[in-house]
C-alpha positions as CSV (number, residue, x, y, z in Angstrom):
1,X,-14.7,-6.9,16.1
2,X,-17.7,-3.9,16.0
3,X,-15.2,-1.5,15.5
4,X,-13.5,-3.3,12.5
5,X,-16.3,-3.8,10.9
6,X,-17.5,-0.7,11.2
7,X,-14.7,1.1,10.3
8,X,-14.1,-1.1,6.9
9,X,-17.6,-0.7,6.4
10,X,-17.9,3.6,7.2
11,X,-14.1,3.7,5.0
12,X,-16.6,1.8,2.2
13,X,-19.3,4.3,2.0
14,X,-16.9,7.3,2.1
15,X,-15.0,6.3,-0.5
16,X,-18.2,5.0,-2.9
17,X,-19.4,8.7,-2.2
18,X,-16.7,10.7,-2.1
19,X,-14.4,10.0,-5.1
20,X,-17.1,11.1,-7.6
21,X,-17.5,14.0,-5.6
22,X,-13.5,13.8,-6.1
23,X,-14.1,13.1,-9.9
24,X,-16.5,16.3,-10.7
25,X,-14.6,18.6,-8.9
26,X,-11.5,17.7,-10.6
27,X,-13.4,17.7,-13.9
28,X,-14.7,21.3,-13.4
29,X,-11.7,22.5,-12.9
30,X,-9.7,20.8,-15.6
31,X,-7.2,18.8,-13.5
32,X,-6.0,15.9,-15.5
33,X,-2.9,14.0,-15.4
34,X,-0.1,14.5,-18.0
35,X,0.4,11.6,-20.2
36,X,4.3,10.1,-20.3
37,X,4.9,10.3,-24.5
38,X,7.2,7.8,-25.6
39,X,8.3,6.1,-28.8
40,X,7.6,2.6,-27.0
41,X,3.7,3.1,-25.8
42,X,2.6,4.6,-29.6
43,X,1.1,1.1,-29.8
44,X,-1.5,1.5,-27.2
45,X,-4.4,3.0,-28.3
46,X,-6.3,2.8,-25.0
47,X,-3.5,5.1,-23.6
48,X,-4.3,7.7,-25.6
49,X,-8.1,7.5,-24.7
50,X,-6.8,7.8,-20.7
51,X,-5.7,11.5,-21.5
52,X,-7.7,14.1,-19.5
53,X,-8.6,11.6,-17.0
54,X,-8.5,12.8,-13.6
55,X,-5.6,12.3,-11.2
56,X,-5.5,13.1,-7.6
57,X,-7.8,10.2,-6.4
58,X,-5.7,9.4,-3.7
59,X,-7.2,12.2,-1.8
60,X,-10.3,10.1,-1.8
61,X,-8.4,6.7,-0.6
62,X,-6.7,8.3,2.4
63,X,-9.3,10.9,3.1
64,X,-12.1,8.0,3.9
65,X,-9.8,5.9,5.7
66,X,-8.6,8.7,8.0
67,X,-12.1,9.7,8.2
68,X,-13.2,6.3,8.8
69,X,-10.7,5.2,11.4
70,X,-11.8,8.4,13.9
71,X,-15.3,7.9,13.2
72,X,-15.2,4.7,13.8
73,X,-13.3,5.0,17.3
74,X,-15.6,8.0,18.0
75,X,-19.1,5.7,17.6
76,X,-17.8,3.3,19.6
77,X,-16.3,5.5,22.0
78,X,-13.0,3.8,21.7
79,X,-9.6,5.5,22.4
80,X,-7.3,5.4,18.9
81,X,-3.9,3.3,19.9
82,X,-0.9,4.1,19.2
83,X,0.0,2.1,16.9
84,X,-3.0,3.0,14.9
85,X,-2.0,6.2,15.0
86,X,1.3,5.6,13.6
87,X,0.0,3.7,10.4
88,X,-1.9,6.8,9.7
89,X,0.8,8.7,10.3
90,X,3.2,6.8,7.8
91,X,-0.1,6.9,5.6
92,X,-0.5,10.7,5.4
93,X,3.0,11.5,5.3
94,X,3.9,9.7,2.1
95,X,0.7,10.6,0.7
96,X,1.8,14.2,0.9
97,X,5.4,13.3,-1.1
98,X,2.8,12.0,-3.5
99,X,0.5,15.0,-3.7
100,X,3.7,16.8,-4.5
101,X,4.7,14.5,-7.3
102,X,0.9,14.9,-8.2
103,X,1.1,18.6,-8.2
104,X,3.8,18.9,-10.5
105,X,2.4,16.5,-13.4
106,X,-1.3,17.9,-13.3
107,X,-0.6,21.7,-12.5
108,X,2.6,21.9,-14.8
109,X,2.1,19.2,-17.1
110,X,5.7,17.3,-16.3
111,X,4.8,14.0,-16.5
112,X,7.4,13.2,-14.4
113,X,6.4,14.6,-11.6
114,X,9.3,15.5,-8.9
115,X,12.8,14.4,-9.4
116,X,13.5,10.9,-8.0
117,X,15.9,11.9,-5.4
118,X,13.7,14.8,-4.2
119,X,11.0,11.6,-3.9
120,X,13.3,9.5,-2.0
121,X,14.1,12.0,0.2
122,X,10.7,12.5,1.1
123,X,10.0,9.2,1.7
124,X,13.1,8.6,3.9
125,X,11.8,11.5,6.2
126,X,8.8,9.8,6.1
127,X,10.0,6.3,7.1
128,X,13.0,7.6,9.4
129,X,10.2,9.6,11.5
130,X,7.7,6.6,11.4
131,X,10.6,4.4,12.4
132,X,11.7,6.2,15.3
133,X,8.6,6.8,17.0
134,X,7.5,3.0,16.6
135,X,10.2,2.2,18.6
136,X,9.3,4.7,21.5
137,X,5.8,4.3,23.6
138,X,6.0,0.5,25.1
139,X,2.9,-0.6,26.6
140,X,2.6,-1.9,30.0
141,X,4.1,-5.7,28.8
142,X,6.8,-3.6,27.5
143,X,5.9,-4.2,23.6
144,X,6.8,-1.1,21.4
145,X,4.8,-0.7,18.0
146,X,8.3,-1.9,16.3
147,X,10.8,-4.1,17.7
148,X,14.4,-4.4,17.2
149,X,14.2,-8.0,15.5
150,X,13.5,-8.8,12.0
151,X,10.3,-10.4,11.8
152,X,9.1,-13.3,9.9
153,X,5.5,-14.6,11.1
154,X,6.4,-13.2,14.8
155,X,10.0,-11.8,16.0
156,X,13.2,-14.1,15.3
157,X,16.1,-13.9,17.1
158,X,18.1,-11.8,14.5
159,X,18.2,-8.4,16.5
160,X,19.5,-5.4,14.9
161,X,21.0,-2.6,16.9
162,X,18.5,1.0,16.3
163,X,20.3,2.8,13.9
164,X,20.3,-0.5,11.5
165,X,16.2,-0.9,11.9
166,X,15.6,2.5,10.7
167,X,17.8,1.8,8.0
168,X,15.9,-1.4,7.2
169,X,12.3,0.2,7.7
170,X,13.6,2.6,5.1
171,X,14.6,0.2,2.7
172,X,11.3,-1.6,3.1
173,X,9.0,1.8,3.2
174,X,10.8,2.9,0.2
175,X,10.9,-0.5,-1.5
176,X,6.9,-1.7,-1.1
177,X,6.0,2.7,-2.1
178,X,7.7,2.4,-4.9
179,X,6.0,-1.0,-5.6
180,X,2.7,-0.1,-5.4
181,X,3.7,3.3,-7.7
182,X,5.1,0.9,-10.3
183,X,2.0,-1.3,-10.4
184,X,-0.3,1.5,-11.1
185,X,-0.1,1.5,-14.7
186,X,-3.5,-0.2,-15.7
187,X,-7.2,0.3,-14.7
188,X,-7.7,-0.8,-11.3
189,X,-4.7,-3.1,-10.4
190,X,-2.7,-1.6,-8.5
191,X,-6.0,-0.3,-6.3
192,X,-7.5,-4.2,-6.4
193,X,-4.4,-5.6,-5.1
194,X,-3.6,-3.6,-2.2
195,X,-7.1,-4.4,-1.6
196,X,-6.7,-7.8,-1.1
197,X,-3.1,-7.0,0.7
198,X,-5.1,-5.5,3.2
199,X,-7.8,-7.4,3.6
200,X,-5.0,-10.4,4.3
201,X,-3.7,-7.8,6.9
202,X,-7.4,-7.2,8.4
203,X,-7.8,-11.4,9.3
204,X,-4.2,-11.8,10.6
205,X,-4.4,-9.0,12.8
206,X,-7.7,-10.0,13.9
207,X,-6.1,-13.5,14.8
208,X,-3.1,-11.9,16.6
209,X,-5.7,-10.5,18.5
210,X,-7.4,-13.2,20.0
211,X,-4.0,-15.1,20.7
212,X,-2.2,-11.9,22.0
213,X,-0.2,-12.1,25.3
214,X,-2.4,-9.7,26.2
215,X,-5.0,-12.3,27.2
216,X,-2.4,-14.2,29.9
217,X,-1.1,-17.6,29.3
218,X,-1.7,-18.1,25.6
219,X,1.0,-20.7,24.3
220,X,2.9,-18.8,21.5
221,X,0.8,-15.8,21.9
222,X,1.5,-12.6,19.9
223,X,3.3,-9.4,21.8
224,X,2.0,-7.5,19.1
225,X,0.9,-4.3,20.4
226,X,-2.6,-2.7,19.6
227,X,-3.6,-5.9,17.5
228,X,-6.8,-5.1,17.2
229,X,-6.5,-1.4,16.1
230,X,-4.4,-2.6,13.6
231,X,-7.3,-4.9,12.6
232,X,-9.0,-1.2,12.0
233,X,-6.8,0.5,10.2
234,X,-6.6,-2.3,7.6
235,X,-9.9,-2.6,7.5
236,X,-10.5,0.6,6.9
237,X,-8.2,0.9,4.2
238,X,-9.2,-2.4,2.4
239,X,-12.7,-0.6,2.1
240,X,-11.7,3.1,1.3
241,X,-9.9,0.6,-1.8
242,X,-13.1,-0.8,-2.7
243,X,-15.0,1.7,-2.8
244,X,-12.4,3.7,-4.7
245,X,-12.1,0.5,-7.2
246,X,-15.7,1.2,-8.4
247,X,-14.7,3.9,-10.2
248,X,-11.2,3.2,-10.8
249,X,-11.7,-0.2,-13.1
250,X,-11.7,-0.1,-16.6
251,X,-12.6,2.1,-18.0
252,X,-11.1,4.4,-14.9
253,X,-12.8,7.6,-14.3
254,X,-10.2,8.7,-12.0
255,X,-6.3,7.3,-11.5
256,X,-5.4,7.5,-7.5
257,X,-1.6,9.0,-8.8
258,X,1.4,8.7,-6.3
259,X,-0.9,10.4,-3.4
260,X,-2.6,7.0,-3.5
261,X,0.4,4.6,-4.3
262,X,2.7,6.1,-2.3
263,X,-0.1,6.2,0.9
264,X,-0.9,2.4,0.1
265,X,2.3,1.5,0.2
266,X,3.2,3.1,3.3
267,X,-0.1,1.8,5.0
268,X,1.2,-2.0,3.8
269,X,5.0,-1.1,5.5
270,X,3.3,0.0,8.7
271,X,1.0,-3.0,9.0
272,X,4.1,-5.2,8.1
273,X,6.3,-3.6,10.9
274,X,3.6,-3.7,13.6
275,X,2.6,-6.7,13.3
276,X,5.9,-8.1,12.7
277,X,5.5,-9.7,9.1
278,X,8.0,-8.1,7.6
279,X,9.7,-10.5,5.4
280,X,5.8,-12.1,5.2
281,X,5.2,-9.0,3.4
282,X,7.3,-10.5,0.1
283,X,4.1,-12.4,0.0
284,X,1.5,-10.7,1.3
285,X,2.4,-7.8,-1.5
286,X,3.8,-10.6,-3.8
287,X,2.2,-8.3,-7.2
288,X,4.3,-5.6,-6.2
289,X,7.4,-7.5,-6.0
290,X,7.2,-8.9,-9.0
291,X,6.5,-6.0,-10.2
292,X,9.3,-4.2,-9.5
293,X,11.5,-6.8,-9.6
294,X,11.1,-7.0,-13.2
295,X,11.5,-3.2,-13.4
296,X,14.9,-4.4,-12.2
297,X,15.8,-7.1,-14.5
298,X,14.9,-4.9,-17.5
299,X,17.5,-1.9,-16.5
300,X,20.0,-4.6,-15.1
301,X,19.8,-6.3,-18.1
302,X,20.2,-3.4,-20.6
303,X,23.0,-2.0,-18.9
304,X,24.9,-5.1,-18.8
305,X,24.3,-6.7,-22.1
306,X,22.7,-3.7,-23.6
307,X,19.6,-6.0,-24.5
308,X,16.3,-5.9,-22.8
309,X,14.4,-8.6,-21.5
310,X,10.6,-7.2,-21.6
311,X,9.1,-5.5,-24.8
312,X,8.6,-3.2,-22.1
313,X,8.9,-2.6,-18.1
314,X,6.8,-2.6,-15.7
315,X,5.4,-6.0,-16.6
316,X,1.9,-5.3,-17.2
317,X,3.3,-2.9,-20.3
318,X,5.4,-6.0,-21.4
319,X,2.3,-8.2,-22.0
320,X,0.2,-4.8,-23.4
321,X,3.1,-4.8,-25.8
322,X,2.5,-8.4,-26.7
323,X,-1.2,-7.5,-27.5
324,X,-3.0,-8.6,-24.4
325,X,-6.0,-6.4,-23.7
326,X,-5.8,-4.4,-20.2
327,X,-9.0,-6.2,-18.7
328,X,-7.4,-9.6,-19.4
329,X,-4.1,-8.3,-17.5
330,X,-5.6,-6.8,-14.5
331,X,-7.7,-9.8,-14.1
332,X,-4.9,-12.3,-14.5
333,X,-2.5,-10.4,-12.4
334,X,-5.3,-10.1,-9.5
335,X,-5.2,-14.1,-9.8
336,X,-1.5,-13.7,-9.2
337,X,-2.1,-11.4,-6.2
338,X,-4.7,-13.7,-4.9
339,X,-2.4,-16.5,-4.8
340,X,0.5,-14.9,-3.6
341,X,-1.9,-13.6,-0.4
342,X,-3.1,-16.7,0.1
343,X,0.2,-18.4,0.3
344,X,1.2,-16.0,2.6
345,X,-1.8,-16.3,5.0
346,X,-1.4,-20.0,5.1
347,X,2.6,-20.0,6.3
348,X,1.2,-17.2,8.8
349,X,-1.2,-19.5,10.0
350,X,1.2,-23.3,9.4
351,X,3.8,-21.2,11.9
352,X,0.8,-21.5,14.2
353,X,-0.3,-24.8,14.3
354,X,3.1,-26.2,13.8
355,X,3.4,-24.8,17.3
């Protein structure tokens, strides 16, 4: 428990300290994102005051949880776990497909960024890799970081054969990254609700912990491996979000760009996988569903009917359109988030007790 603490707590401090060292640098040298013009978002006034912000700020997220994770370990002269490992493997690597993205809308002013199949393609690197090395290094109970079964609060009995689980941890990778990207469209919430995504992650690893098999006879003990490191890595990323959501709320002083959305994401996917909530995670990241499932509905339905059904997609933009102020949406879809995570906690911990 010392080391989760302190790693959420040293992920905190790096993050408070280090993005406005982030934000100045960035400043001085006149790195700002590009902003998307289009003939739907001439109404927002606010978007035009966002221009010359800087971008990049995911550096800052995944540099203090990285930092903080091996710190932590070091002070407490723990050994990092595999699976811990693994999570910030899955973390780096898709925050480099984002740096790229990044690269190309700050450095050359295309505010799109990378072409979406060049995108796609590095995230499926990134998840095929992840996926194939969770499924190697089995501890001594014989529990590998990822297990063949689909998961719901623990393993069912729906077991897929290999080459079908790395096609599913792409799809999920690819589906929760691009979730997160979509959500981060307003001051802070995208940032604020992985935060509470991961705090979620932070108790239920904790509790998978202290009822692991690990321990011995445990009835309807968890064979999740490396709990408890885990427990670290999402703590350490719920507090490199904090701190980074001091200056990221309105109005933001810095936007995390796809090096941060894209790392999120892929730190939500990993948590998901290892500690075998996957479908859980429908809840758990129950903002970015909804996010992008209305992303969905708007290109579904104009294709089909040739009529949209938002003023404008993502969401959040469909309600700016309708003349809500951005505070008022971020606020209100954290309440969503909130109660989407806490729904999900509770079936994690009724699967429990109805044991």
């Amino acid at each position: 428990m010392k080391l989760v603490v302190l790693a959420g707590a040293l992920a905190t401090l790096l993050s408070l300290i280090g993005t406005p060292l982030l934000i100045n640098l960035l400043r001085k040298r006149g790195i700002a994102q590009a902003i998307r013009e289009s003939t739907e978002n001439v109404n927002y006034p606010e978007h035009g005051s966002k221009r010359g912000t800087p971008s990049m700020g995911g550096v800052a997220i995944v540099g203090s949880v990285v930092l903080a994770y091996f710190l932590a370990h070091l002070m407490m002269m723990s050994t990092p776990t595999v699976s811990g490992l693994l999570a910030i493997y899955l973390m780096v690597a898709l925050s480099l497909v984002g740096l790229a993205d990044d690269y190309l809308k700050i450095f050359k002013q295309r505010s799109t960024g990378i072409r979406a199949r060049t995108k796609l393609l590095g995230q499926a690197v990134a998840a095929l890799s992840f996926g194939y090395l969770a499924m190697q290094f089995p501890d001594e109970g014989g529990n590998v970081p990822v297990s063949n079964a689909i998961s719901w609060v623990r393993d069912t009995n729906w077991i897929l054969p290999s080459a079908l689980v790395l096609l599913w941890i792409w799809f999920l990778v690819t589906g929760i990254t691009n979730g997160v990207n979509l959500t981060d469209g307003l001051d802070g919430l995208a940032i604020g609700a992985a935060l509470l995504s991961f705090v979620a992650y932070t108790v239920m690893s904790i509790w998978q912990y202290g009822q692991s098999c690990f321990w011995g006879d445990i009835p309807r003990c968890y064979t999740v491996r490396d709990p408890l490191d885990l427990a670290v890595f999402a703590a350490a990323t719920a507090g490199a979000c904090f701190g980074f959501l001091w200056w990221n709320s309105s109005p933001a002083r810095i936007f995390m760009g796809d090096t941060g959305s894209l790392a999120l994401g892929g730190g939500l996917a990993a948590l998901a996988l290892m500690t075998r909530t996957e479908l859980l995670l429908g809840l758990i990241g129950g903002l970015f569903v909804l996010i992008t499932l209305s992303v969905i509905a708007q290109v579904g339905s104009y294709k089909l009917t040739g009529r949209r059904v938002l003023r404008m997609a993502p969401l959040h933009h469909h309600f700016e359109m309708k003349g809500w102020p951005e505070v008022l949406i971020v606020v209100r879809f954290w309440i969503i988030q909130g109660l989407c995570v806490g729904a999900g906690m509770a079936l994690f911990y009724a699967e429990w007790v109805r044991q």
